[in-house]
HTML snippet that shows the backbone in 3Dmol.js (N, CA, C, O; Angstrom):
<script src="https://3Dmol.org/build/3Dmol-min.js"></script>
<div id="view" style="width:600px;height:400px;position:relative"></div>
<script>
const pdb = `
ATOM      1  N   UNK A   1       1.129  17.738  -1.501  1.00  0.00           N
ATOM      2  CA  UNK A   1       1.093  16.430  -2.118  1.00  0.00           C
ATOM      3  C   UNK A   1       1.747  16.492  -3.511  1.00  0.00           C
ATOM      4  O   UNK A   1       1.490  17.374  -4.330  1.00  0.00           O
ATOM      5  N   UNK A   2       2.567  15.535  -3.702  1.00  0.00           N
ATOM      6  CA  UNK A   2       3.206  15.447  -5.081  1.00  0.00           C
ATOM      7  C   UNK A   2       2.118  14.857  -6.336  1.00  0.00           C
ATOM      8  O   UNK A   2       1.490  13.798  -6.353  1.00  0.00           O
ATOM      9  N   UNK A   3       2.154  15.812  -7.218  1.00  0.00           N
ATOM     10  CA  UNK A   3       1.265  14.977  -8.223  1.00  0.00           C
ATOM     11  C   UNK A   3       1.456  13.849  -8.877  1.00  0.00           C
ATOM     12  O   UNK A   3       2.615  13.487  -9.077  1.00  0.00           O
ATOM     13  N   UNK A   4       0.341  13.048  -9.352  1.00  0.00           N
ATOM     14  CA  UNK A   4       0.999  11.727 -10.219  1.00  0.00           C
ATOM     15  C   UNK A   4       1.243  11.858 -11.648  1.00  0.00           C
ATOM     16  O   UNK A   4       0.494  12.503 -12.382  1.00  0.00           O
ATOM     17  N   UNK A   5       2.317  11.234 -12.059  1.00  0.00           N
ATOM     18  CA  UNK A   5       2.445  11.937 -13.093  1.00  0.00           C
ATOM     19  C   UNK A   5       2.018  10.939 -14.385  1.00  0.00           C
ATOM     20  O   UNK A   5       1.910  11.207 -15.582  1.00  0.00           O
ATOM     21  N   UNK A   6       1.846   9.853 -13.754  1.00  0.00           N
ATOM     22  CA  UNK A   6       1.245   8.840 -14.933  1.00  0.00           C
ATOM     23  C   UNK A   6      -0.345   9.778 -14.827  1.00  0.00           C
ATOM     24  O   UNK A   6      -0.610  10.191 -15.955  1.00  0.00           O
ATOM     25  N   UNK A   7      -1.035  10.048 -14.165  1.00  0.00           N
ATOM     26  CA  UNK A   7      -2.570  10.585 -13.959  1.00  0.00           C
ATOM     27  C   UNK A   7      -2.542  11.793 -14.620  1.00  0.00           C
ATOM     28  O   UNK A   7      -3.506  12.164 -15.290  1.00  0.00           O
ATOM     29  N   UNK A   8      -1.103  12.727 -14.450  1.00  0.00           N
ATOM     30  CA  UNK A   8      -1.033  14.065 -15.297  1.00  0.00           C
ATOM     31  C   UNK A   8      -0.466  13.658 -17.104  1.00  0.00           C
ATOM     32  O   UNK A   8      -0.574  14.605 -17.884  1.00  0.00           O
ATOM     33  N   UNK A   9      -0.042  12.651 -17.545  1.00  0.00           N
ATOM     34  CA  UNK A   9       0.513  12.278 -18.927  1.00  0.00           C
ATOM     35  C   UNK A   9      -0.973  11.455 -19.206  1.00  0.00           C
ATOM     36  O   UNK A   9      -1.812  12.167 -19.759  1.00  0.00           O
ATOM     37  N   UNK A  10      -1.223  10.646 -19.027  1.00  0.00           N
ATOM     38  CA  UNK A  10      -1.918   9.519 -19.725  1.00  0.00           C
ATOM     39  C   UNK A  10      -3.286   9.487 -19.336  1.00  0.00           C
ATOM     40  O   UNK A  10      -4.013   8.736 -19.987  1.00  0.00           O
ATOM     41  N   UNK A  11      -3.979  10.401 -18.050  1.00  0.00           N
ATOM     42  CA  UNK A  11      -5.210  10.636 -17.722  1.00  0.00           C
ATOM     43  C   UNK A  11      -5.569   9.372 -16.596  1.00  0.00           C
ATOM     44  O   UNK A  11      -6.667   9.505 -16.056  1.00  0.00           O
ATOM     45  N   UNK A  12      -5.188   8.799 -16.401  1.00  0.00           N
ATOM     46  CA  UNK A  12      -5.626   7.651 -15.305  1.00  0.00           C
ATOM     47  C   UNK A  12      -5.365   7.349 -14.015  1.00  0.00           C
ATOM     48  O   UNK A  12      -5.128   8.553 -13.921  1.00  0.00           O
ATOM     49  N   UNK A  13      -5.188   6.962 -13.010  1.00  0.00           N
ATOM     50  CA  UNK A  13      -4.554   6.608 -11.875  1.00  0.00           C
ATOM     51  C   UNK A  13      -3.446   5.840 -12.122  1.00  0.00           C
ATOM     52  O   UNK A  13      -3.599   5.085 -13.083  1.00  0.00           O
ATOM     53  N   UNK A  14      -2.459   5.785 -11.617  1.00  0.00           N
ATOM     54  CA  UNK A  14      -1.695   4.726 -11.731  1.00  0.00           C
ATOM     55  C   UNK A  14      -1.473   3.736 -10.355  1.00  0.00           C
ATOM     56  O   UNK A  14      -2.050   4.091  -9.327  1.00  0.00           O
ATOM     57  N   UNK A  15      -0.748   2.660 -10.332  1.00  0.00           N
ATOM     58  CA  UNK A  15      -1.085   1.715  -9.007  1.00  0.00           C
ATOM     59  C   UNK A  15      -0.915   2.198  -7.662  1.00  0.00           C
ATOM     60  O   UNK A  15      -1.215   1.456  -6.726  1.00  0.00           O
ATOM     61  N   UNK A  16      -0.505   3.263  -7.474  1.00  0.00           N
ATOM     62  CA  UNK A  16       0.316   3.746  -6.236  1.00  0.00           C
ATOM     63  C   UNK A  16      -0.579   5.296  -6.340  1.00  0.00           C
ATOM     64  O   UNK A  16       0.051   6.229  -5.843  1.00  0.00           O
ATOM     65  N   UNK A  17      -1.371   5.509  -6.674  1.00  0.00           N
ATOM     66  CA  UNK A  17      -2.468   6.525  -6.355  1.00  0.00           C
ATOM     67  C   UNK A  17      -3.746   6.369  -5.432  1.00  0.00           C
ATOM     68  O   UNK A  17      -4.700   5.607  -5.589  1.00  0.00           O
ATOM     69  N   UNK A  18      -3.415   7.679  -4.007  1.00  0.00           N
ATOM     70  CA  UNK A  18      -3.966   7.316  -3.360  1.00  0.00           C
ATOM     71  C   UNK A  18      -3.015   6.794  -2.112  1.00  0.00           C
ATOM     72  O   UNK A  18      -3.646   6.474  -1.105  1.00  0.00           O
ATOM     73  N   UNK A  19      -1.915   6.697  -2.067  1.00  0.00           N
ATOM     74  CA  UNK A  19      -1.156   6.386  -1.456  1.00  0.00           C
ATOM     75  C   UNK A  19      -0.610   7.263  -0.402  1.00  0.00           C
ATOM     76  O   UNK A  19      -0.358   6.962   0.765  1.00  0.00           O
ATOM     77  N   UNK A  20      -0.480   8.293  -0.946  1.00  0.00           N
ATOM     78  CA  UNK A  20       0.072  10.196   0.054  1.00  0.00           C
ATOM     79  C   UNK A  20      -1.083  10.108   0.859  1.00  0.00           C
ATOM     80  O   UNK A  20      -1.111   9.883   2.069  1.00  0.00           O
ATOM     81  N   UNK A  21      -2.256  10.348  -0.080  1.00  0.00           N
ATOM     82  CA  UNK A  21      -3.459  10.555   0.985  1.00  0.00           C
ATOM     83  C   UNK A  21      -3.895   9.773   1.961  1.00  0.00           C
ATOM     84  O   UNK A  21      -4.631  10.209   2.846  1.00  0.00           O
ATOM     85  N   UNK A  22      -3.535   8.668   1.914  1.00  0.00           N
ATOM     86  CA  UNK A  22      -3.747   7.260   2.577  1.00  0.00           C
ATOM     87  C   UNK A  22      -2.650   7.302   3.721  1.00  0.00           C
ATOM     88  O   UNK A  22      -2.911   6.697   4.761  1.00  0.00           O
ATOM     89  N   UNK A  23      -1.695   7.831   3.630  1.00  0.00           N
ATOM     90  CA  UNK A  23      -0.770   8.075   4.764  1.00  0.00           C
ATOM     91  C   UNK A  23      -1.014   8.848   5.237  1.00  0.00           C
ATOM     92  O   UNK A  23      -0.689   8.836   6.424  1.00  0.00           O
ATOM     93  N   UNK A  24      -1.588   9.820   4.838  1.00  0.00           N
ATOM     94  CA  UNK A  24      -1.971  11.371   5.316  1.00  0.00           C
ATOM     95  C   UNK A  24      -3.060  10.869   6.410  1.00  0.00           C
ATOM     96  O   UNK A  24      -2.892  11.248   7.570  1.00  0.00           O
ATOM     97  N   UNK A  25      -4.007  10.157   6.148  1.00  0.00           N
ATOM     98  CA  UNK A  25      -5.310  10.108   6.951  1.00  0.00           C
ATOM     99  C   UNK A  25      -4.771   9.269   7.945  1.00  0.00           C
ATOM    100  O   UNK A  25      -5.132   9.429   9.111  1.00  0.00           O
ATOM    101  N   UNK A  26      -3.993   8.435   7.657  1.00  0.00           N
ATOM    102  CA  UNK A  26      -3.559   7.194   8.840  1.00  0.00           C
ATOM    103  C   UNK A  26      -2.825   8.413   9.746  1.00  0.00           C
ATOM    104  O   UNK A  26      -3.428   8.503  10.815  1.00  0.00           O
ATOM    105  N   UNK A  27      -1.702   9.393   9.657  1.00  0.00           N
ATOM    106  CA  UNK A  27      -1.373  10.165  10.374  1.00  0.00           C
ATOM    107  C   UNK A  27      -2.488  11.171  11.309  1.00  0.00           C
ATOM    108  O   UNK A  27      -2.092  11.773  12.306  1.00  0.00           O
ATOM    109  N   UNK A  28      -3.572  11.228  10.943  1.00  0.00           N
ATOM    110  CA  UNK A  28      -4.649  12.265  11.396  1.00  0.00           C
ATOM    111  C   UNK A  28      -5.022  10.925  11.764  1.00  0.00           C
ATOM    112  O   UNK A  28      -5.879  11.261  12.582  1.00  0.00           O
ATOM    113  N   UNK A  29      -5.041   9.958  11.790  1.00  0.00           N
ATOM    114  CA  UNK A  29      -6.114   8.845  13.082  1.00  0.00           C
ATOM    115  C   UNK A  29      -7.030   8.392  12.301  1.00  0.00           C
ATOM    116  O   UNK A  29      -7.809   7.738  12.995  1.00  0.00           O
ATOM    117  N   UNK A  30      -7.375   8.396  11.123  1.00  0.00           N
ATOM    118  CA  UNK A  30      -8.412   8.550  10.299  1.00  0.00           C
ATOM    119  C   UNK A  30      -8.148   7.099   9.216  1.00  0.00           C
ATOM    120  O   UNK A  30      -7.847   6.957   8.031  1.00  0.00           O
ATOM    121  N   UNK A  31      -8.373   6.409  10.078  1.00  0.00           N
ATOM    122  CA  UNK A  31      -7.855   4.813   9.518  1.00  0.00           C
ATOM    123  C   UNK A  31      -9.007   4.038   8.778  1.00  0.00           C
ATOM    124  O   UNK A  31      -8.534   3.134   8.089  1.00  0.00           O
ATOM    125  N   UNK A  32     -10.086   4.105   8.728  1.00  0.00           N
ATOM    126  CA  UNK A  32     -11.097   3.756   7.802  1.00  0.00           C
ATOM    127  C   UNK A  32     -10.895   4.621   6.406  1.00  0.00           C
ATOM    128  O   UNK A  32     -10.531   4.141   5.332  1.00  0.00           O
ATOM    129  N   UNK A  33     -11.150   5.730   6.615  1.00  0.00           N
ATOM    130  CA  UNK A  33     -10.784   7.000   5.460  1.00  0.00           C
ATOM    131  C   UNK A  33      -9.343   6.427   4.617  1.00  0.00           C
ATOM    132  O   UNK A  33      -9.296   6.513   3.390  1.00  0.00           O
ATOM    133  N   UNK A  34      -8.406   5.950   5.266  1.00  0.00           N
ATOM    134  CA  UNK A  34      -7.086   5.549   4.705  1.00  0.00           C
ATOM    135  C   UNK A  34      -7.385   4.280   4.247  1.00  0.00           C
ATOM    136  O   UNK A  34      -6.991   4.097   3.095  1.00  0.00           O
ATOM    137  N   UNK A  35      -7.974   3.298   4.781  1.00  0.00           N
ATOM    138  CA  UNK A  35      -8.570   1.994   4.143  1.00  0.00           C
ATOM    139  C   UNK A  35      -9.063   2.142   2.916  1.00  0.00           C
ATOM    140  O   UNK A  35      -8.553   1.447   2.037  1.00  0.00           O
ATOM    141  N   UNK A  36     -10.162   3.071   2.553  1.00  0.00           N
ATOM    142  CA  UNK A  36     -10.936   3.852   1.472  1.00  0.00           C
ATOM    143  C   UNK A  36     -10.119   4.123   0.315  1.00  0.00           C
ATOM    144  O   UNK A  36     -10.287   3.661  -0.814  1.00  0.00           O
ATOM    145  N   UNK A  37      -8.975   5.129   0.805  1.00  0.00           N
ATOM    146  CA  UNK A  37      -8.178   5.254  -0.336  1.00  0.00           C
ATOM    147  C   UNK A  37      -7.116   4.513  -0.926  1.00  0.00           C
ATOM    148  O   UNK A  37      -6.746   4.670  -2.090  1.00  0.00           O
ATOM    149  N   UNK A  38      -6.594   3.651  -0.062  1.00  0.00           N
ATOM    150  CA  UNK A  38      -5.326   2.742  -0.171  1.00  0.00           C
ATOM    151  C   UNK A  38      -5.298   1.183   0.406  1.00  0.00           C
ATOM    152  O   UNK A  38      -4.472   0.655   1.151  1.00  0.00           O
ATOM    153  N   UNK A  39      -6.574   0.602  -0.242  1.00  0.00           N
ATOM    154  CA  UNK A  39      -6.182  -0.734   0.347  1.00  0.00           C
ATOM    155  C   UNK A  39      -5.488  -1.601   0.978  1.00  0.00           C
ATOM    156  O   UNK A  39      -5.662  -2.504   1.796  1.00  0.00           O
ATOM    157  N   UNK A  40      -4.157  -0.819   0.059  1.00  0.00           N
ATOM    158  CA  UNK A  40      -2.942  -2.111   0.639  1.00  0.00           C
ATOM    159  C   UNK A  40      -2.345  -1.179   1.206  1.00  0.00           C
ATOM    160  O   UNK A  40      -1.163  -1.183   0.863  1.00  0.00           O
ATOM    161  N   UNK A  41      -2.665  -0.109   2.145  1.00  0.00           N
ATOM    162  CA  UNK A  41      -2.046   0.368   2.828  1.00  0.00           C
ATOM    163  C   UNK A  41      -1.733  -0.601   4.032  1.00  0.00           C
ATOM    164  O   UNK A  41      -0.529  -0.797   4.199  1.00  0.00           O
ATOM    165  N   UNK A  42      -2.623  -1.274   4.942  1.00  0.00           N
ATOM    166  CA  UNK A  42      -2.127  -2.065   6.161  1.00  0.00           C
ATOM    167  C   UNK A  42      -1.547  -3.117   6.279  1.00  0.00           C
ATOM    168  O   UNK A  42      -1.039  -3.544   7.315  1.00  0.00           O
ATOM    169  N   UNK A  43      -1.578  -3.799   4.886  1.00  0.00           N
ATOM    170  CA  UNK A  43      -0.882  -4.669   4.418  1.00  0.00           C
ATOM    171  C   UNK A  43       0.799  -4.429   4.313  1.00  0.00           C
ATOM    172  O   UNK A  43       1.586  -5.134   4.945  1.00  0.00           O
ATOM    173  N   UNK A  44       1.263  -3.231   3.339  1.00  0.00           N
ATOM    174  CA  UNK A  44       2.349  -2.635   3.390  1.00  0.00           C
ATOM    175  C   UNK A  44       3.341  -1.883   4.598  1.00  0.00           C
ATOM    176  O   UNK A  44       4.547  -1.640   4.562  1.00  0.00           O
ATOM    177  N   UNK A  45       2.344  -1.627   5.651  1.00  0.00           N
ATOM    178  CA  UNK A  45       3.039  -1.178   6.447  1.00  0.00           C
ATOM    179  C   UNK A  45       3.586  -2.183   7.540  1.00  0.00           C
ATOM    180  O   UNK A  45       4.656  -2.121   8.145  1.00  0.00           O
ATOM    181  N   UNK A  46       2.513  -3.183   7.644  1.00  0.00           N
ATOM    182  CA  UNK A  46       3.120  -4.584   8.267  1.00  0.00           C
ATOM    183  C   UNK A  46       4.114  -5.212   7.542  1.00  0.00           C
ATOM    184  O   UNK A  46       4.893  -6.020   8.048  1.00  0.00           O
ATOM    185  N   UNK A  47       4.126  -4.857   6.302  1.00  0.00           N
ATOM    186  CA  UNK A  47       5.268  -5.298   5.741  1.00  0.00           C
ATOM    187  C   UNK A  47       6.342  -4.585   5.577  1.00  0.00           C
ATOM    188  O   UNK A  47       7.395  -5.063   5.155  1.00  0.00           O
ATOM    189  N   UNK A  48       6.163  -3.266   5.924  1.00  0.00           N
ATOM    190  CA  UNK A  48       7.355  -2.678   6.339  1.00  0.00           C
ATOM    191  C   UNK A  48       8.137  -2.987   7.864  1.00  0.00           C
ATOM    192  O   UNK A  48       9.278  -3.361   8.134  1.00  0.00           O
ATOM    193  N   UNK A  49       7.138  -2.697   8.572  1.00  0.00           N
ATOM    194  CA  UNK A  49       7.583  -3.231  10.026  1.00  0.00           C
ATOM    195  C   UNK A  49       8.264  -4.544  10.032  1.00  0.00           C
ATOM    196  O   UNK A  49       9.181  -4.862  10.789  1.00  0.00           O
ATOM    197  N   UNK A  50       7.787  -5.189   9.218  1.00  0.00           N
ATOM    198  CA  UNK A  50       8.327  -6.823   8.994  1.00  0.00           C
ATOM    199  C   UNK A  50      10.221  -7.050   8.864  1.00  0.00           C
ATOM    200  O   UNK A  50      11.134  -7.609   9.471  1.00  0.00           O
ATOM    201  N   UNK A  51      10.027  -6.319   7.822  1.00  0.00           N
ATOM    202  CA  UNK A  51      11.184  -5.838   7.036  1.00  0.00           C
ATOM    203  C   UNK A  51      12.523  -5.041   7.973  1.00  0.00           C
ATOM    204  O   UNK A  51      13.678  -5.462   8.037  1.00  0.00           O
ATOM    205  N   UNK A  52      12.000  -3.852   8.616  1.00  0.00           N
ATOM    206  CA  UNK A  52      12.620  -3.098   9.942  1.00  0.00           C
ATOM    207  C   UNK A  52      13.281  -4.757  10.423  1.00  0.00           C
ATOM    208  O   UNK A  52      14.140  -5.543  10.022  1.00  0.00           O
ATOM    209  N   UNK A  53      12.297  -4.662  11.487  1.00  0.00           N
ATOM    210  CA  UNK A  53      12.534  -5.614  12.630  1.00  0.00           C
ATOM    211  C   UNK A  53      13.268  -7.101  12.485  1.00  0.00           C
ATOM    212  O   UNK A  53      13.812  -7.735  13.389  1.00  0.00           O
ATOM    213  N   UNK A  54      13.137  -7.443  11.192  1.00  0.00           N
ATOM    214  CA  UNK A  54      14.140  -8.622  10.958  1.00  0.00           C
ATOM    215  C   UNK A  54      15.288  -8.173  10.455  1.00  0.00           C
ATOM    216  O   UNK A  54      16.019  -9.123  10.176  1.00  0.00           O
ATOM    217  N   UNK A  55      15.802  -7.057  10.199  1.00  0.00           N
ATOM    218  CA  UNK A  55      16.866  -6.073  10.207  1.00  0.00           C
ATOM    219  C   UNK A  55      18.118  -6.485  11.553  1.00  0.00           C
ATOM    220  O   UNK A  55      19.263  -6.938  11.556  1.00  0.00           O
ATOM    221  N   UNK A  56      17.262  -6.090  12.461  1.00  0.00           N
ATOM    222  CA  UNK A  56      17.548  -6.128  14.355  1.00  0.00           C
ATOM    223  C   UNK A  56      17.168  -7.177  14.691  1.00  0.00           C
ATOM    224  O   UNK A  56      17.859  -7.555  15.637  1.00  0.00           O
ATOM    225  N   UNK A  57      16.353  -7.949  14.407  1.00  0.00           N
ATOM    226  CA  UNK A  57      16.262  -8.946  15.481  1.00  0.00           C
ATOM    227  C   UNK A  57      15.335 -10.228  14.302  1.00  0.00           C
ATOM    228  O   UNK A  57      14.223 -10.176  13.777  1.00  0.00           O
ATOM    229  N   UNK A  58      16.559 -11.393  14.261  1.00  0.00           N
ATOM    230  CA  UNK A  58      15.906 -12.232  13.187  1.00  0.00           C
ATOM    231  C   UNK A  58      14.935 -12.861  13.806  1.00  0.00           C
ATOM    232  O   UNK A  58      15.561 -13.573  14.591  1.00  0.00           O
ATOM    233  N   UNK A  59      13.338 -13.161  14.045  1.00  0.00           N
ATOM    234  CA  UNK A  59      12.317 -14.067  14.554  1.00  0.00           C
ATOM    235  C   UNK A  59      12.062 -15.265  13.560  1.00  0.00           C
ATOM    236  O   UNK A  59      12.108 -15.210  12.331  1.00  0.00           O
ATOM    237  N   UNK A  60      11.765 -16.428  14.401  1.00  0.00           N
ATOM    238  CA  UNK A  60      11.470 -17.424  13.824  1.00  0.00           C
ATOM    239  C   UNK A  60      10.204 -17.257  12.498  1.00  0.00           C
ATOM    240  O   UNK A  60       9.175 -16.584  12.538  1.00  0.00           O
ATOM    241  N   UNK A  61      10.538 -17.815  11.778  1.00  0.00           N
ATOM    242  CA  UNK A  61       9.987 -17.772  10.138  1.00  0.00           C
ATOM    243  C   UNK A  61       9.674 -16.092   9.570  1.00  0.00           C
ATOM    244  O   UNK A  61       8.682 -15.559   9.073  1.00  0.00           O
ATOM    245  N   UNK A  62      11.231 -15.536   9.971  1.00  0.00           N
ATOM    246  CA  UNK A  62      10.854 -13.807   9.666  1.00  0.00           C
ATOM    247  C   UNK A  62      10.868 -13.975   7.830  1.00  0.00           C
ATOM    248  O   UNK A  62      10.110 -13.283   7.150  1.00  0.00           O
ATOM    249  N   UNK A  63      11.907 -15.060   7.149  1.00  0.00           N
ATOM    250  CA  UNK A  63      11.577 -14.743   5.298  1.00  0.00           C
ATOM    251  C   UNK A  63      10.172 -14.803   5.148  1.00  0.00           C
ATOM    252  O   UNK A  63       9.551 -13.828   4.726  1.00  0.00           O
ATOM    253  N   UNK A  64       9.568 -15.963   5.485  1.00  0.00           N
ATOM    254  CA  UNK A  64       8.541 -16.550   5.203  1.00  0.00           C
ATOM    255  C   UNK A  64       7.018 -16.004   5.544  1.00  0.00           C
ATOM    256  O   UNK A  64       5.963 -16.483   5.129  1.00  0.00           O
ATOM    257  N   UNK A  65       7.204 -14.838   6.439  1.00  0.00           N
ATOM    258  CA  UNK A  65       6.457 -14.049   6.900  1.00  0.00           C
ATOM    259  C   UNK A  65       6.507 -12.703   6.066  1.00  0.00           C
ATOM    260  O   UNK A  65       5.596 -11.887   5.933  1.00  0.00           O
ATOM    261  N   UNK A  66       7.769 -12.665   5.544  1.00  0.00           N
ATOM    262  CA  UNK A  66       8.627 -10.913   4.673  1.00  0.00           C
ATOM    263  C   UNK A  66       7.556 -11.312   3.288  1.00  0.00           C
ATOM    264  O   UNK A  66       6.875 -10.551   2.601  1.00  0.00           O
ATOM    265  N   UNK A  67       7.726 -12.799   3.212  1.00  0.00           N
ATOM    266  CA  UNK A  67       6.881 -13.215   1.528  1.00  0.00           C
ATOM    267  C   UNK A  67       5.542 -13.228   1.445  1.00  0.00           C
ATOM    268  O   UNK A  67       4.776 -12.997   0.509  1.00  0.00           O
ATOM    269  N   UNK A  68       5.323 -13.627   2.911  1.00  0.00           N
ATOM    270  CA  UNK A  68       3.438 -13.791   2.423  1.00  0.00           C
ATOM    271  C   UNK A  68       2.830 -12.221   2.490  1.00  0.00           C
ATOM    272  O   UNK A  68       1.854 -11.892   1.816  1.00  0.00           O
ATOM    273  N   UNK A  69       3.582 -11.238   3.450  1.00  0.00           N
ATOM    274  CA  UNK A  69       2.673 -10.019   3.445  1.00  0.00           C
ATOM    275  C   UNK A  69       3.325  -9.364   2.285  1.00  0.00           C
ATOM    276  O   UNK A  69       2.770  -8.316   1.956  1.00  0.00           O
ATOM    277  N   UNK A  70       4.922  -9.894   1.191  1.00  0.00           N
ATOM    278  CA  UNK A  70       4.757  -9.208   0.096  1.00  0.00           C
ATOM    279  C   UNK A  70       4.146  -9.830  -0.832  1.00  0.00           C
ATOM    280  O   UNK A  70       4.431  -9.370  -1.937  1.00  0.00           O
ATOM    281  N   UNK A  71       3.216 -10.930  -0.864  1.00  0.00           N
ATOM    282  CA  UNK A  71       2.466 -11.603  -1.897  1.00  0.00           C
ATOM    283  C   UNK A  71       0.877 -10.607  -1.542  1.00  0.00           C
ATOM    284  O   UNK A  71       0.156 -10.409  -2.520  1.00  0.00           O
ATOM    285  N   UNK A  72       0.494 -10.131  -0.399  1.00  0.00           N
ATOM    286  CA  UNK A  72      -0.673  -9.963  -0.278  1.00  0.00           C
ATOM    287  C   UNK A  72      -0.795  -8.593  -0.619  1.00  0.00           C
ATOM    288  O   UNK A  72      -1.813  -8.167  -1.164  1.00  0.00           O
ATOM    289  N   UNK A  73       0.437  -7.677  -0.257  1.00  0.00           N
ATOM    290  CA  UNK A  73       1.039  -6.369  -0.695  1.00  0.00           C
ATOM    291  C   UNK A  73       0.414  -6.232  -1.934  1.00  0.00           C
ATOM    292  O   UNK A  73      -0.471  -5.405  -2.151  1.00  0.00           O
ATOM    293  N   UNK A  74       0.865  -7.046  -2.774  1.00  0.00           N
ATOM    294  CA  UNK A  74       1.290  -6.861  -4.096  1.00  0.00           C
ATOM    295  C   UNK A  74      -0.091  -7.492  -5.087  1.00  0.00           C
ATOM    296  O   UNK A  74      -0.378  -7.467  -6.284  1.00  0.00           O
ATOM    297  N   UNK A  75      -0.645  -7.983  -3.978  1.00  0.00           N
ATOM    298  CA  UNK A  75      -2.427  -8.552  -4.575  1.00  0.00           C
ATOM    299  C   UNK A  75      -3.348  -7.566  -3.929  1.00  0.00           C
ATOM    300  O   UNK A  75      -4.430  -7.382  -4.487  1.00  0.00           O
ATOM    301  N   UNK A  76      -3.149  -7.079  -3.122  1.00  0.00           N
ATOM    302  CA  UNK A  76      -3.922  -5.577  -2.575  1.00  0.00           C
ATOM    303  C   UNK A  76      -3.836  -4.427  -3.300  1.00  0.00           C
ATOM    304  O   UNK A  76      -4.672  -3.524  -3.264  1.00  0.00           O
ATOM    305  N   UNK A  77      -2.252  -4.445  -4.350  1.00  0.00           N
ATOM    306  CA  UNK A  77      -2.369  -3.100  -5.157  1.00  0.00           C
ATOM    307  C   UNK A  77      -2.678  -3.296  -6.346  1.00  0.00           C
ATOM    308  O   UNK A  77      -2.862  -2.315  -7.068  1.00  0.00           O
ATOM    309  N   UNK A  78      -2.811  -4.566  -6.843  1.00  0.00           N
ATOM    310  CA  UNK A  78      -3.038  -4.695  -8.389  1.00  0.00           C
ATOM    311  C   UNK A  78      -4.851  -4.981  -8.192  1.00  0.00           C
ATOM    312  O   UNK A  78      -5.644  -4.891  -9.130  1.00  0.00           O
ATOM    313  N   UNK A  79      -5.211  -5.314  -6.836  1.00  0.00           N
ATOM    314  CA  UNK A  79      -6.599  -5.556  -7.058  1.00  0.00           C
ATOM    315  C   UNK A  79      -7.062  -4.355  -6.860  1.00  0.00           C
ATOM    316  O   UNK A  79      -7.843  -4.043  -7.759  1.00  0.00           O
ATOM    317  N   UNK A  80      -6.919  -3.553  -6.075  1.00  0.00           N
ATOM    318  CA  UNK A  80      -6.923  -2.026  -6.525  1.00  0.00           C
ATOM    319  C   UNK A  80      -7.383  -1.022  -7.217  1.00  0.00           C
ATOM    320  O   UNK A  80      -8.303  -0.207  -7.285  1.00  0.00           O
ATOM    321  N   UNK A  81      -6.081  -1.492  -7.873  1.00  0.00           N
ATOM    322  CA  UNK A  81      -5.658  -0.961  -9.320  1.00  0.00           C
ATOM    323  C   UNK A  81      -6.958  -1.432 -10.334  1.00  0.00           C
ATOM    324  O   UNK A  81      -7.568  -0.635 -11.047  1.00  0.00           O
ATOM    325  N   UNK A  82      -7.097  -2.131 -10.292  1.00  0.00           N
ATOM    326  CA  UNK A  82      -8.540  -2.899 -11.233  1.00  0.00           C
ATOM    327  C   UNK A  82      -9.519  -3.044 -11.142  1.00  0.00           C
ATOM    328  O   UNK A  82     -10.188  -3.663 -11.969  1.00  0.00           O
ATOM    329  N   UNK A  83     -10.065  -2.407  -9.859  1.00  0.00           N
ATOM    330  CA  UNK A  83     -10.770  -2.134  -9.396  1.00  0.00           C
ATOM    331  C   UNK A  83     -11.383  -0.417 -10.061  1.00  0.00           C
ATOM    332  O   UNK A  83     -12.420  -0.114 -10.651  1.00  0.00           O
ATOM    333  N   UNK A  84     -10.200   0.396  -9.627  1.00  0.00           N
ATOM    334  CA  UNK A  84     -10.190   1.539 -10.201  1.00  0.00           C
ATOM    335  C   UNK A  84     -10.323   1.773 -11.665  1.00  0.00           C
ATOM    336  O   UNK A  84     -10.824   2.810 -12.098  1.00  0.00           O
ATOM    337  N   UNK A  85      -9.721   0.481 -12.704  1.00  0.00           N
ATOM    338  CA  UNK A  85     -10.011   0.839 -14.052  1.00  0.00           C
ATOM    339  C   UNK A  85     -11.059   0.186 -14.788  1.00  0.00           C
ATOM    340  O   UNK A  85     -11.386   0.212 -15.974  1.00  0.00           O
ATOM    341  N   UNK A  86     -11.569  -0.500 -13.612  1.00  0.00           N
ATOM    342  CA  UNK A  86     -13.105  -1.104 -14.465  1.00  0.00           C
ATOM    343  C   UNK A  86     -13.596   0.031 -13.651  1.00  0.00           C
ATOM    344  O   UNK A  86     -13.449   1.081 -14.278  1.00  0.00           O
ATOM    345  N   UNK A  87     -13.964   0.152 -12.843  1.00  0.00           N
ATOM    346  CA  UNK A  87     -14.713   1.633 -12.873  1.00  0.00           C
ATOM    347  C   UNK A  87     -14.678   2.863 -13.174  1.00  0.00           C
ATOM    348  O   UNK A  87     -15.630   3.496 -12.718  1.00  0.00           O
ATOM    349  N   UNK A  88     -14.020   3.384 -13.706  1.00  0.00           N
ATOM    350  CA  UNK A  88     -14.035   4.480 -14.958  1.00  0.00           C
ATOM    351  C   UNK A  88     -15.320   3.921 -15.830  1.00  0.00           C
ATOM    352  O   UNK A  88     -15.657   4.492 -16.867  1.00  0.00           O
TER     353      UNK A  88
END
`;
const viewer = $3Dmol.createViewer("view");
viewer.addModel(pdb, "pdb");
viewer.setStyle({}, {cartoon: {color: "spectrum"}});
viewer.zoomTo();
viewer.render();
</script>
């Protein structure tokens, strides 16, 4: 695992910590455990798939679908994230 390096300079997590390991467990089957560490992990990966597949094959309302799972993406990692620094 690569270390973080905002967590090794400044002492904290930064938004994307938790993320290796969170892929790591989804690869071992271990999809609650990956929920645990990475919230917006299932969020992001549907939004990767999103992203792929309207690549190859445009589906009806594929932008509009690319925006809402990157609006929820992006509210899954900052809630997170703040989550993690009120609890410290």
């Amino acid at each position: 695992m690569l270390p973080c390096l905002n967590k090794s300079l400044f002492g904290f997590d930064c938004m994307g910590c938790g993320l290796q390991r969170s892929l790591l467990a989804l690869f071992h089957g271990q999809f609650i455990k990956a929920l645990w560490l990475y919230p917006a992990i299932f969020p992001l990966l549907l939004l990767a798939t999103a992203v792929v597949l309207s690549k190859f094959y445009k589906f009806k309302f594929h932008l509009k679908t690319i925006n809402m799972l990157s609006v929820i993406s992006i509210g899954a990692i900052i809630a997170n994230y703040l989550i993690k620094l009120i609890a410290l």
